[in-house]
C-alpha positions, -999 to +999 in steps of 0.1 A: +435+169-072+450+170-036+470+135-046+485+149-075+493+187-060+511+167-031+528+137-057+538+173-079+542+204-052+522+222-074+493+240-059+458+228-062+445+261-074+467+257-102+461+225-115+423+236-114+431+266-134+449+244-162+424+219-162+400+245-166+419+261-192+422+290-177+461+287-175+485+276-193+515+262-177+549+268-181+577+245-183+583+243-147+552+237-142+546+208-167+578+186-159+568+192-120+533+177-128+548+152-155+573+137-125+540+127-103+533+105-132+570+095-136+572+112-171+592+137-188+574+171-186+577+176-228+554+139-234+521+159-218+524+186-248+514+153-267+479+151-270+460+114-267+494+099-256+490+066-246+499+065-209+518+028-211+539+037-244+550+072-225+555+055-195+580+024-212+607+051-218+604+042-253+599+080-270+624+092-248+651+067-265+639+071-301+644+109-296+675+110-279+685+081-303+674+098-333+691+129-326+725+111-319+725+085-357+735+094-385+719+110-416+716+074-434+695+061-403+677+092-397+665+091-433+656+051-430+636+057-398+616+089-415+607+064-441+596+034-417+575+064-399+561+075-433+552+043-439+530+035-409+512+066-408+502+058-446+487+022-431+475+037-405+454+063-423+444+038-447 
């Protein structure tokens, strides 16, 4: 813990007390913690992420991406994503 409170600024105690469960943190708190990692603070509200598919940058594009495109490709990309969590579930 010391390594990340210094990487973060965020006190030791505190990261205990989330880790713990004791706390839950706030925004500032999350992106600060989420920066020692070089990662946007809103990927750690994703359980399980996989650290190397957070890490590429490549959810931050689809969102920002997604958000941007138009109703056509934002309807063609909900289906692709339908579609893989139907294989995926098996």
């Amino acid at each position: 813990m010391p390594k990340l409170s210094e990487k973060s600024g965020v006190p030791k105690r505190t990261i205990y007390s989330i880790l713990a469960k004791d706390r839950v943190p706030g925004i500032d708190t999350t992106d600060e913690l989420a920066k020692a990692f070089g990662l946007n603070g809103w990927l750690l509200l994703y359980p399980n992420l996989n650290y190397e598919l957070a890490k590429s940058g490549k959810l931050d594009m689809l969102i920002e991406t997604y958000g941007g495109s138009q109703q056509e490709t934002r309807e063609y990309v909900t289906h692709v994503l339908n579609r893989e969590r139907a294989i995926n579930r098996g």
